[in-house]
N, C-alpha and C positions, 0 to 999 in steps of 0.2 A: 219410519221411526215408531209410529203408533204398533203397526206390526208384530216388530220387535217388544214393545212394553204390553202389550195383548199377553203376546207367548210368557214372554216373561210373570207373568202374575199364571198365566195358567199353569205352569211348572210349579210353582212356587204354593199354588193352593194342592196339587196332587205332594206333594212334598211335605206339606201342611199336614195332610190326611193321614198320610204313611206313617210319619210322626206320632198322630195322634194312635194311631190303629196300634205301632209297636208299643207305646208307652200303657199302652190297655194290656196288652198282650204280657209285658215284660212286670205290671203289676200284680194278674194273675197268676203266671207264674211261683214271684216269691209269695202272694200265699199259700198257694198249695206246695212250695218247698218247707215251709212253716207247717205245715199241716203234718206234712211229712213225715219230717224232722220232729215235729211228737209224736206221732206214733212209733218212728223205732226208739226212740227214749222209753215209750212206754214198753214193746216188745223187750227192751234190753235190760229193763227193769225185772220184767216177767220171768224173762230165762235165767237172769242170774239166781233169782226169789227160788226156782225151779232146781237151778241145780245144789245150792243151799241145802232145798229138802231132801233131794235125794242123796246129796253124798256129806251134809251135814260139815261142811267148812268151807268157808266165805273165799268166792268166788275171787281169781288172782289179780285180778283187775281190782278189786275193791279193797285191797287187803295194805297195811301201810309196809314200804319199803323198811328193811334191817334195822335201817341208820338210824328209825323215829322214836 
């Protein structure tokens, strides 16, 4: 029995770890999706600013629908 309660904790602590490892891992990640995620905000920013000057009317995305 003790055997079996030995394995069992030792499972349990590599299980522990993996947990801990992916919850690092999985943190990381969504900061640098955050990071990301503002730079093309700011890239999309840029291009639209971009084609404004070159062709002098607001970009179709930015523009209000008909209706407004």
């Amino acid at each position: 029995m003790q055997e079996r309660m030995d394995h069992a904790e030792e499972v349990l602590a590599h299980l522990t770890r993996s947990v801990d490892e992916l919850s690092d891992i999985v943190a990381r990640q969504a900061r640098e999706i955050e990071r990301l995620a503002r730079a093309v905000g700011l890239l999309m920013e840029r291009e639209a600013e971009r084609e404004f000057a070159a062709g002098g009317q607001i970009p179709l995305a930015d523009q209000r629908p008909p209706h407004y």
